[in-house]
N, C-alpha and C positions, 0 to 999 in steps of 0.2 A: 504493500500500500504506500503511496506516496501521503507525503506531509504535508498537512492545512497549518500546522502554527508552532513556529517552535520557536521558543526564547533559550538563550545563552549567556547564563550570569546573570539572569534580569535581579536588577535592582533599584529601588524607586521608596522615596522619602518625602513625605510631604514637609512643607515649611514647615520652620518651628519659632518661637520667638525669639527676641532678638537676644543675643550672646548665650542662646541654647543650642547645643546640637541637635543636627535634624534628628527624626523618627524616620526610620528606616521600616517602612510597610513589608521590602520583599527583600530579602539578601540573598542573591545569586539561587534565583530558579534555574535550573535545565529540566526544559519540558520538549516534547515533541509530540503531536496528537495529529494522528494520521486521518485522513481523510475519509470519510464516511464513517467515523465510530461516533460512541458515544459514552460520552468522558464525565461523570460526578467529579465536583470535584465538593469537598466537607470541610467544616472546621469549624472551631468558636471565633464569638466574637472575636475579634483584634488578630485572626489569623493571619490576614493576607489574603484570602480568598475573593473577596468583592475585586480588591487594588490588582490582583490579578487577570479576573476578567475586564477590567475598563484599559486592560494595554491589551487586549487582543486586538481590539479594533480601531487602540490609539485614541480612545478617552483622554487614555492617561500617559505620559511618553515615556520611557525608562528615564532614571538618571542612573543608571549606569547600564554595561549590557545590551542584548538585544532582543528586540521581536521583531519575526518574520513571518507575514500571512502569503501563503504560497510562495515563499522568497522575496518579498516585499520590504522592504524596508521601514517599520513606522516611523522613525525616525526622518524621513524623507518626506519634507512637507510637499514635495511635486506627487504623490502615491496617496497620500491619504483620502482624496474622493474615493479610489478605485480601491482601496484597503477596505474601507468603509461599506462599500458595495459587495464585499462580498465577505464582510463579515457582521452579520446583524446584528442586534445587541437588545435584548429584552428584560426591562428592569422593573422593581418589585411592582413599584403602584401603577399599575395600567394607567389610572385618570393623569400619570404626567405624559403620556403618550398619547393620547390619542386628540386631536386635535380640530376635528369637525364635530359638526352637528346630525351627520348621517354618515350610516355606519360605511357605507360605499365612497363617499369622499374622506372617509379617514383614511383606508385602504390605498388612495388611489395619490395620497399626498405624496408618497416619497419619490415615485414615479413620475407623477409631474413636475415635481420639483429636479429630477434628473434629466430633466429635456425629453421622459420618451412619446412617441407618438401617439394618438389618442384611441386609435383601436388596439396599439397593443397595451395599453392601460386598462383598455373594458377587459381585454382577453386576460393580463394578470390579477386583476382584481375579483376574476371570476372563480379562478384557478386558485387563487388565494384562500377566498372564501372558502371554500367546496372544503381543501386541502385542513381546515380547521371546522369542518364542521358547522359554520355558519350562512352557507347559500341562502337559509331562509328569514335572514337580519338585514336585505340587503339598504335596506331603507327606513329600517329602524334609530332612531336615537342612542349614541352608545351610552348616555347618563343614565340610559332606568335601563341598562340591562345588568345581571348576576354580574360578579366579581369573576367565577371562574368564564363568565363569557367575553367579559372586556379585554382580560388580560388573551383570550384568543383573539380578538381582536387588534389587539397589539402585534400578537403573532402573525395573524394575515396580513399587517400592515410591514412586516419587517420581510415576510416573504415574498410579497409582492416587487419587493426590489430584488428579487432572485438572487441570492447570496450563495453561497458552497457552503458556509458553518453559521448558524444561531447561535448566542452565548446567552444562557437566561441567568439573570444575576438576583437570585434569591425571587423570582418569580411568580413564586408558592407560595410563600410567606406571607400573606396579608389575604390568602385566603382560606376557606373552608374547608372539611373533607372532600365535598362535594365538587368544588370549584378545583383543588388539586388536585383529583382525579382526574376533572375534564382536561386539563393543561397537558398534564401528563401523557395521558393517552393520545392527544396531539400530538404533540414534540416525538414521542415512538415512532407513532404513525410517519410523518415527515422524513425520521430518519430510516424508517424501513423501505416506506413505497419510493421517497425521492433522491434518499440517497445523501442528505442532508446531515454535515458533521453537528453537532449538538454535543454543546459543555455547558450544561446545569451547574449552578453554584446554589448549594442549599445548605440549612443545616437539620433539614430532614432525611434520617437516615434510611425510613423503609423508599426514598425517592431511588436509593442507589440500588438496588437488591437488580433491575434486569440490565444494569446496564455494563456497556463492555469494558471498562474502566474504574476504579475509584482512585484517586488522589487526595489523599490529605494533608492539609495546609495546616501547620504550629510555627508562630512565633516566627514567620515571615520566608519560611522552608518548605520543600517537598518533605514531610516526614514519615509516609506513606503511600506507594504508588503497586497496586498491583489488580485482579479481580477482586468482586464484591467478596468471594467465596474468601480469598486469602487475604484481603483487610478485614474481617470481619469476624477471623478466626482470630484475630487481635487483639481477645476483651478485653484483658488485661491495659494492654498499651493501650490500645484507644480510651478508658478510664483515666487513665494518668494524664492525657490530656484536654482530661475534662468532656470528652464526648460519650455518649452510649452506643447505643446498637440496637438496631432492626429487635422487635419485640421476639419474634421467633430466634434468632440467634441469645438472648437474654434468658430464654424457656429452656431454651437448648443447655446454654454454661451453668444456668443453675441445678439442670438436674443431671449434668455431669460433676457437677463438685458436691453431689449426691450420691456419686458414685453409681448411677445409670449410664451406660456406653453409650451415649451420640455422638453424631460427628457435628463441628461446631458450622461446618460449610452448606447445612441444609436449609437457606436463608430466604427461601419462599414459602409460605405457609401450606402450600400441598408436600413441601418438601421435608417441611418440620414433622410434619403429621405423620410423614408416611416412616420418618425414621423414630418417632419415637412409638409409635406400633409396631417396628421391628423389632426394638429394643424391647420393648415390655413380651412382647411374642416370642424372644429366645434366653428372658429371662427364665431362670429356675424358679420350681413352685416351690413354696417350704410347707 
């Protein structure tokens, strides 16, 4: 698979006051995140998480280090439209995105505003819609609709400028179960049928459990980078930095330090079930 975004030594500090030294957000990321996966990436507050996603697409610009979206340079203020374009950017509160009064002129903003032609905007913003689930909002208000609807909104609105990778920066978070389900199953969807890289930054942990990646951010580091199954076998570690773990893997280390044999990697709820029915199934009777 070839590479959608890889930084080298990124590191990045926001001001600090005056005769203070800066606050260093990232000290020397190396990441690479290949093209059509789909990458959680986790961590507490003051991780570095967020200040990582706003340099993918050059929000935010390293001070030191680099990032490169398909070989791009962010640091190249001549690339940044084109950096931009093909890497979308979806952030927690829908209502700061979305920008119209109908749900088909929000959609159709970015596009306009990128000089494209006016059929091929009907034709994206159709495709857009459909692609999140909303063809039948086309002309709806996006103020009175659900939280998990606006924010797909947001979403039709950042695919309609046809990107290669979406970056959702805590996207979930200001909504409900209901409404984070609907996202979720979007952004899959997106990245199964279209092909679409996708790096979620949350710090909901059952978000991570189907996807092909987990990376966790402490204290400004990659400090975990591998499958859901083998960050996840991590209780221990991952407590020590203050996070938990997907409810089925927590079911799971409890009734292994019970001295019940599971295995800690069964992190789907069909997967929990079926191994601790094994486990009780080849337990002895007394």
């Amino acid at each position: 698979m070839s590479t959608m975004i890889e930084t080298r030594d990124l590191r990045f500090a926001y001001p600090a006051e005056e005769q203070e030294q800066p606050v260093y957000a990232l000290k020397g990321v190396d990441l690479r995140i290949e093209k059509g996966s789909f990458v959680v990436v986790l961590g507490h507050n003051g991780s570095g998480k967020s200040t990582l996603a706003k340099t993918m697409n050059a929000v935010l610009l390293p001070a030191g280090g680099k990032v490169y979206v398909e070989g791009l340079d962010t640091l190249d203020e001549r690339l940044l439209l084109e950096i931009r374009q093909r890497v979308g950017m979806v952030f927690q509160n829908p209502d700061n995105q979305i920008v119209a009064n109908v749900v088909e002129e929000d959609v159709a903003f970015a596009p306009e505003n990128l000089g494209v032609p006016t059929e091929e905007i009907r034709r994206r913003v159709d495709e857009a819609l459909k692609a999140v689930g909303m063809s039948g909002f086309v002309t709806h208000a996006p103020h009175l609709l659900s939280g998990g609807q606006k924010q797909r909104i947001a979403i039709a609105g950042v695919i309609a400028m046809e990107p290669a990778c979406v970056v959702l920066d805590e996207a979930t978070a200001m909504l409900d179960p209901v409404g984070r389900q609907e996202v979720l199953s979007t952004i899959h969807r997106l990245n199964r049928e279209k092909g679409i890289t996708v790096v979620l930054i949350t710090h909901h942990m059952n978000e991570a459990e189907e996807a092909d990646r987990v990376i966790v951010m402490d204290a400004g580091q990659v400090a975990m980078d591998g499958t859901p199954q083998e960050v996840f076998s991590c209780v221990d570690r991952l407590c020590s930095m203050g996070l938990t773990v997907p409810d089925t893997v927590d079911l799971l280390d409890r009734l292994q330090k019970d001295g019940v044999q599971v295995p800690l990697d069964a992190i789907t709820v069909e997967a929990c079930a079926d191994a601790i029915a094994a486990a009780f199934s080849a337990a002895p009777e007394n």
